[in-house]
ROKOLZA-910686 format. One line per 3 residues: number of its first residue (from 1); for each residue x, y, z of N, C-alpha, C. Coordinates in pm, 1 decimal. Example, Ala and Ser with C-alpha at 12.3 -4.5 7.8 and 13.67 -1.06 7.14 Angstrom:
# ROKOLZA-910686
1) 1319.0,-569.0,780.0,1230.0,-450.0,780.0,1320.0,-330.0,780.0 | 1285.0,-225.0,708.0,1367.0,-106.0,714.0,1290.0,3.0,787.0;
# end
This chain:
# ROKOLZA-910686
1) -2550.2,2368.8,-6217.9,-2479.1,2257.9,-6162.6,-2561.3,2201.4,-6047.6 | -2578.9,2072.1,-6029.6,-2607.3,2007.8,-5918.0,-2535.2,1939.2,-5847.4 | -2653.0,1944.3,-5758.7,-2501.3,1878.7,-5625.5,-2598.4,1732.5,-5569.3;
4) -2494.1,1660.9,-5501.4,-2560.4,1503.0,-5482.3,-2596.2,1567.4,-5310.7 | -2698.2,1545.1,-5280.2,-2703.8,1556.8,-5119.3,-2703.4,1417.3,-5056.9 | -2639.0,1372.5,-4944.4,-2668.0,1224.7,-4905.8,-2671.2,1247.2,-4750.9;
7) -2799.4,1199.2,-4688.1,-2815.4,1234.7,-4583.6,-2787.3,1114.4,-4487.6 | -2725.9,1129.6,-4416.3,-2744.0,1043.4,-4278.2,-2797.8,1015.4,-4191.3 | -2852.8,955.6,-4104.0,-2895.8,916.9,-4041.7,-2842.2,921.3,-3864.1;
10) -2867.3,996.4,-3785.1,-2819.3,998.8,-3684.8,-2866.9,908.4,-3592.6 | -2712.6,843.9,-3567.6,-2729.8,752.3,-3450.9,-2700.6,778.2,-3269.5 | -2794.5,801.8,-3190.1,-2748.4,862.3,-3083.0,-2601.0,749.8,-2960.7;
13) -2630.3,629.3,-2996.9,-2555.9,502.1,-2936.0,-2448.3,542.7,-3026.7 | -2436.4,581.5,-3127.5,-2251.6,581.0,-3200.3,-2253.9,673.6,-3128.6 | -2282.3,811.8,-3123.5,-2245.2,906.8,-3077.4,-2178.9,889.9,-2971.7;
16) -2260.1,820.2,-2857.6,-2221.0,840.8,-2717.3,-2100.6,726.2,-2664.9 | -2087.5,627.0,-2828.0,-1975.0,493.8,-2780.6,-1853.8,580.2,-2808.0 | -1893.9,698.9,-2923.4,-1758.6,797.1,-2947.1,-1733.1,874.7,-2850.5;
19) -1802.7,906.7,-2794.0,-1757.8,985.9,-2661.1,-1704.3,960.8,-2575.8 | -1791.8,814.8,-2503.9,-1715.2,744.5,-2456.8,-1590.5,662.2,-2472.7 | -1535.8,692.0,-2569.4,-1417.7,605.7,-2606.1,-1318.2,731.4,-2584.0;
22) -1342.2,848.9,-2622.8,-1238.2,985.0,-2637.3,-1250.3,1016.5,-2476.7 | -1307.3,1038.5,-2401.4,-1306.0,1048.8,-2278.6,-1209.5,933.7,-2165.8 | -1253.1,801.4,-2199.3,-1157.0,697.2,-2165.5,-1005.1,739.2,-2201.3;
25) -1025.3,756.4,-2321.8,-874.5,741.0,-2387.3,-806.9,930.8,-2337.2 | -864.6,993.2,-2301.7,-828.9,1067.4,-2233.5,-778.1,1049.2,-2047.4 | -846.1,1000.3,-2005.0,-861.5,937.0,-1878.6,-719.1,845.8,-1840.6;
28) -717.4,742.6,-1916.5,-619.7,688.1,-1939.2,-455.4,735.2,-2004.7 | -450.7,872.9,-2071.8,-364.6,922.0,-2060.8,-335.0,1002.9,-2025.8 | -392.4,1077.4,-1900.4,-370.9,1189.4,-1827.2,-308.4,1107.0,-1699.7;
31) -273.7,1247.1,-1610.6,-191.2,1242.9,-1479.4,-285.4,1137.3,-1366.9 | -426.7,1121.1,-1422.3,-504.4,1094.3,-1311.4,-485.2,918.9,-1247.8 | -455.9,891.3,-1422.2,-401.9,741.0,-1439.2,-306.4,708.1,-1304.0;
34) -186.8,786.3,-1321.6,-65.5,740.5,-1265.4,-86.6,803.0,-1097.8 | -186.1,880.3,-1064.9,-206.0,907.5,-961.1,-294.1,790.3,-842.7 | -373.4,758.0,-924.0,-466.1,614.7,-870.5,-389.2,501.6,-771.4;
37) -487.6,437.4,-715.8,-407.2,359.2,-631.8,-373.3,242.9,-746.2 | -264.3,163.8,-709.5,-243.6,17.4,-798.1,-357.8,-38.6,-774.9 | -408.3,-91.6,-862.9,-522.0,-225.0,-840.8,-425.5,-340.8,-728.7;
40) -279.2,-372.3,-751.7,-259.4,-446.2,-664.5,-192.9,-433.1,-544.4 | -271.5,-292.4,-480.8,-246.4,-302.8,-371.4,-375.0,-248.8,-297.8 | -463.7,-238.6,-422.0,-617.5,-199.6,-318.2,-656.3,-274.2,-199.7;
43) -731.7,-241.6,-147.5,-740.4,-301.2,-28.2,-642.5,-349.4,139.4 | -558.0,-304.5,89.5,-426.5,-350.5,194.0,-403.8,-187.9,252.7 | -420.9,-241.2,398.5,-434.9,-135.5,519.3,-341.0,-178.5,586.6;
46) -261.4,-188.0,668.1,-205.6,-1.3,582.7,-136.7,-23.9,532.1 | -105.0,127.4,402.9,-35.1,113.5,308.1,89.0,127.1,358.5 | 197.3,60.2,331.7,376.4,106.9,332.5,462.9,118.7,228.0;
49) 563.9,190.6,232.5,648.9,183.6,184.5,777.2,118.8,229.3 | 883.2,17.8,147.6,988.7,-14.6,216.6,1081.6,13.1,136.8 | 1201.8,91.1,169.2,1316.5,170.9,97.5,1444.9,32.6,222.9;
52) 1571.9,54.5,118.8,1677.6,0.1,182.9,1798.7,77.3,144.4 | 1915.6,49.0,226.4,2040.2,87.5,166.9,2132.0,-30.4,217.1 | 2242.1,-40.7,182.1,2273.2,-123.6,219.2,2323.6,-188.2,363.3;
55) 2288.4,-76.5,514.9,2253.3,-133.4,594.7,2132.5,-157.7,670.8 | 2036.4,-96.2,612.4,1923.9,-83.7,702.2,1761.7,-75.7,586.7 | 1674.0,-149.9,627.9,1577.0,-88.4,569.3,1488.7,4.0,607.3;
58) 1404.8,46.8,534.9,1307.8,216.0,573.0,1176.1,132.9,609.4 | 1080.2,196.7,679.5,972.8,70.9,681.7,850.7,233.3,682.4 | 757.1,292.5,564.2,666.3,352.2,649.1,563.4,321.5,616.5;
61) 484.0,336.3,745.2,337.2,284.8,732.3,227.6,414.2,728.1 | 117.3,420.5,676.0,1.8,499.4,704.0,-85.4,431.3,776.9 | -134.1,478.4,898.9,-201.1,427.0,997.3,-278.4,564.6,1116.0;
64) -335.3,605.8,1005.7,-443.2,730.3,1094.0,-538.7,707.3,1160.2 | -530.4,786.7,1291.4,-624.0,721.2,1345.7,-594.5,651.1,1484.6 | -493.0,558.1,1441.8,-435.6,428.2,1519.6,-365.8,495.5,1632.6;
67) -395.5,454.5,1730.3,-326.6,509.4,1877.0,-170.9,385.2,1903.8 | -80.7,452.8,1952.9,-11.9,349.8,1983.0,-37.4,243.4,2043.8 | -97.3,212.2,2113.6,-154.8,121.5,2199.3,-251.4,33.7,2125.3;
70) -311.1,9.5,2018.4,-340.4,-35.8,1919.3,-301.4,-91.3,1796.4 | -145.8,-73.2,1822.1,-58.4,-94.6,1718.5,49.3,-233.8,1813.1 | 23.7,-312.3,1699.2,113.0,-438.2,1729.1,193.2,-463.9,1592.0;
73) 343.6,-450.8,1632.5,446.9,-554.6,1543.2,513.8,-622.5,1588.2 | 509.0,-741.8,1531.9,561.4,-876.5,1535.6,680.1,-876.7,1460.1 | 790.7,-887.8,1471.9,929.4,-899.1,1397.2,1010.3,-1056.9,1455.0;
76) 1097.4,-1084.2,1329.3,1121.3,-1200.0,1347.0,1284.2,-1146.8,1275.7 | 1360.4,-1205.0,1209.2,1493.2,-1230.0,1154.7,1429.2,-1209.2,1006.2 | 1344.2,-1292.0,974.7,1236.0,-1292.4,804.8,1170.9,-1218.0,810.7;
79) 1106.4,-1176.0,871.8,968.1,-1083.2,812.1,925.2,-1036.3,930.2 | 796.5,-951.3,872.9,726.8,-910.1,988.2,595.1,-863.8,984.3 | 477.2,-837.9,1104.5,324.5,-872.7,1117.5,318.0,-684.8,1176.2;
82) 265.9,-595.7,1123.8,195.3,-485.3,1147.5,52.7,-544.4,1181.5 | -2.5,-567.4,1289.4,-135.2,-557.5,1320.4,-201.7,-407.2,1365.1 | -320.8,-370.5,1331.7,-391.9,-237.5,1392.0,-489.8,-177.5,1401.0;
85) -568.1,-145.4,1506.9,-686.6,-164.9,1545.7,-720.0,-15.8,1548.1 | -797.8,26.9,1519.0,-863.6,181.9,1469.5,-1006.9,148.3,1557.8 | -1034.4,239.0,1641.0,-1174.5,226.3,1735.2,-1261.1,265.7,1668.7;
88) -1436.0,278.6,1654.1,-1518.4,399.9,1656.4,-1519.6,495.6,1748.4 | -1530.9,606.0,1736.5,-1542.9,728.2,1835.6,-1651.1,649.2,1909.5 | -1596.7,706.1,2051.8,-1682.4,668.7,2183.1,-1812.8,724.6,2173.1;
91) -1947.2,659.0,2196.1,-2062.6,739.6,2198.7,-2151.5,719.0,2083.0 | -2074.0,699.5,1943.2,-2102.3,668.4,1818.8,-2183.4,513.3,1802.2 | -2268.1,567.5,1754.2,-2352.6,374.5,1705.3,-2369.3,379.5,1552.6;
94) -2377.5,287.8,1499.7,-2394.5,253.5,1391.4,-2503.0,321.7,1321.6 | -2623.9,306.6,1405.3,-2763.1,393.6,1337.0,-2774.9,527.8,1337.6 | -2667.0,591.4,1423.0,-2591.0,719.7,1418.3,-2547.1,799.0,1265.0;
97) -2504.6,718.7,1171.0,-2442.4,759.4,1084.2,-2522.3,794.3,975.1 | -2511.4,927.8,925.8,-2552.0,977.4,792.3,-2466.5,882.8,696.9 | -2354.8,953.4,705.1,-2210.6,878.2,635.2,-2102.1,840.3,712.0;
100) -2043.4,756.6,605.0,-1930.4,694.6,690.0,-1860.0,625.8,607.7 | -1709.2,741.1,580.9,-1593.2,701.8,495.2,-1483.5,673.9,611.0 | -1451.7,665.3,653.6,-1370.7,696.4,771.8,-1373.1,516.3,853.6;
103) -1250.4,449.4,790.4,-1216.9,306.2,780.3,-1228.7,288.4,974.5 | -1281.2,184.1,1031.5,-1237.6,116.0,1192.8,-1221.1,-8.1,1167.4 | -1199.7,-64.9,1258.0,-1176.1,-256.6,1308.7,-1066.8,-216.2,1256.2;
106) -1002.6,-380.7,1263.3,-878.5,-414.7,1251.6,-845.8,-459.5,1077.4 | -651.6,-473.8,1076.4,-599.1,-457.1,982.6,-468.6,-547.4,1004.4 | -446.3,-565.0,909.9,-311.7,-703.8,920.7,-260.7,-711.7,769.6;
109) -111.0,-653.1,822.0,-38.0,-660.9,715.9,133.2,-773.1,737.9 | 131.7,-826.5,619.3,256.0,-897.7,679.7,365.8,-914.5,551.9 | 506.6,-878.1,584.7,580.6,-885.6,513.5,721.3,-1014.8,529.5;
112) 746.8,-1006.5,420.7,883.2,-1130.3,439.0,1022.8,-1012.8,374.1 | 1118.2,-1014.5,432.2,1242.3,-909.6,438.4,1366.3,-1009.8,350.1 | 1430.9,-964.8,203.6,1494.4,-1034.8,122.0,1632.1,-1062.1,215.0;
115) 1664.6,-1024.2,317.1,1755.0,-1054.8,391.1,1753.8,-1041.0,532.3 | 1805.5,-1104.5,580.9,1742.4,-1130.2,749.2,1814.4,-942.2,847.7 | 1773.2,-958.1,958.4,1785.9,-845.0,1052.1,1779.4,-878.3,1118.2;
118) 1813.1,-767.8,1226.5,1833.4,-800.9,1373.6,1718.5,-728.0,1442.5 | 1661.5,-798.7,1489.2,1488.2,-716.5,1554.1,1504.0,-688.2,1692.5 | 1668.3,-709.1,1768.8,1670.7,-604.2,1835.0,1727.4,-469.4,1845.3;
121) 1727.5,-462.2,1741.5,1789.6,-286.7,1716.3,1720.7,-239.2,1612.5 | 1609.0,-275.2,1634.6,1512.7,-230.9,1581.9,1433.9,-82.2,1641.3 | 1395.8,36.0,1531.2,1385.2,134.5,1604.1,1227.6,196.5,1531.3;
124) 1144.7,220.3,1604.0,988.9,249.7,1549.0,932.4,380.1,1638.3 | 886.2,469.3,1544.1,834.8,630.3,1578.2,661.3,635.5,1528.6 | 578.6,657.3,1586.2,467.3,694.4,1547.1,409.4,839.9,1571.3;
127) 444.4,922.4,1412.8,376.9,1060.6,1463.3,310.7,1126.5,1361.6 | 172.5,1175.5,1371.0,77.1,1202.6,1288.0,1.8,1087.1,1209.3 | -12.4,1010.3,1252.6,-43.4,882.3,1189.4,25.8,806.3,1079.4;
130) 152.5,848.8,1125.6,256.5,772.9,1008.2,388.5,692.6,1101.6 | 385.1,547.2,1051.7,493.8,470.2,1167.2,566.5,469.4,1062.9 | 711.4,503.5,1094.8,813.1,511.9,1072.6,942.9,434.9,1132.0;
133) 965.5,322.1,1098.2,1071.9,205.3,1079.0,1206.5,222.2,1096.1 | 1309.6,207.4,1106.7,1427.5,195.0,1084.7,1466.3,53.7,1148.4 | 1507.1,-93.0,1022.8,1542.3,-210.9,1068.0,1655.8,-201.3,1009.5;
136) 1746.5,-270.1,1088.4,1922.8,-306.9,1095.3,1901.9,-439.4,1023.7 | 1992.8,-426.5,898.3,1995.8,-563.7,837.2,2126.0,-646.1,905.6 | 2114.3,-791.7,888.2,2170.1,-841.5,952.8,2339.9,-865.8,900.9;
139) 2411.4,-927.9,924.2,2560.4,-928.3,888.8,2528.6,-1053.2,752.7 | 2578.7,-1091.4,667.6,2565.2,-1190.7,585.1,2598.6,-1309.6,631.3 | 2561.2,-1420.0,605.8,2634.0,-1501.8,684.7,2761.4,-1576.4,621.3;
142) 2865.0,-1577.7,691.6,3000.9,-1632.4,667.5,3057.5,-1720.7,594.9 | 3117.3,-1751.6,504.8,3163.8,-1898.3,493.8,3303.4,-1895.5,532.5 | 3319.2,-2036.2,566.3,3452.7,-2020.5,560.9,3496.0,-2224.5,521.8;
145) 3617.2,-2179.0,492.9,3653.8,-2350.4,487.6,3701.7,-2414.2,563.4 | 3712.3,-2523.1,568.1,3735.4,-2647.1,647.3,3832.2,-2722.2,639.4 | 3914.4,-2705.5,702.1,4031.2,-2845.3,655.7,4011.4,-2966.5,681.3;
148) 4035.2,-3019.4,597.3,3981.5,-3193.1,634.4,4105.1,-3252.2,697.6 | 4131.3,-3318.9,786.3,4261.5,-3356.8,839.4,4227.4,-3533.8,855.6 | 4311.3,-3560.2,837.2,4355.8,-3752.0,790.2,4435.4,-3768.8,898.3;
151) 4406.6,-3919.7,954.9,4492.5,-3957.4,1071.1,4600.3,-4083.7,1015.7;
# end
């Protein structure tokens, strides 16, 4: 009995587009995916979170680094302006550096609030490099009716 032999030809570019495709498609469905930052919020320093209930919202920020005294918020009734300024270590120059992951200068974040508040009972904690919020939402505003009166 004989046998048909049919040989192939090895291609090293299929190989490695197959690899690369099973690796992606691994990548993409593992934990690492959902761990990543959003693409739409890269870049935005600092990051927060804002939680509500129905009297108050949660406000927290990541801001390491940041001394109180470097930290400016601006609050209004609508919204509000986190500004924050992160120094270089004193002594440090630029031509100093091997590496340098470790974010400075300034940062500006600004939000608009789906219902207004009262920004003076407003209450803000900064500890371990995390500001922590508590804003009083405001009362709704009223209606009421009108009598029209005829003379």
């Amino acid at each position: 009995m004989k046998f048909l032999t049919v040989r192939q030809s090895w291609d090293p570019l299929a190989v490695l587009h197959q690899h690369m495709q099973e690796h992606l498609s691994w990548l993409l469905d593992s934990d690492i995916a959902s761990r990543a930052i959003d693409h739409r919020t890269a870049g935005y320093f600092p990051l927060i979170n804002l939680s509500e209930t129905a009297e108050v919202y949660y406000l927290v920020a990541e801001v390491p680094g940041v001394k109180p005294e470097n930290l400016d918020i601006d609050l209004s009734e609508e919204g509000m302006t986190i500004e924050c300024r992160r120094l270089r270590d004193e002594g440090v120059t630029e031509e100093s550096f091997r590496r340098q992951e470790r974010w400075h200068g300034s940062a500006r974040r600004e939000l608009t609030f789906p219902k207004r508040v009262k920004p003076d009972e407003v209450t803000a904690e900064l500890h371990a490099g995390v500001l922590t919020m508590i804003i009083p939402k405001s009362e709704p505003a009223r209606r009421r009716k009108v009598d029209v009166l005829t003379k």
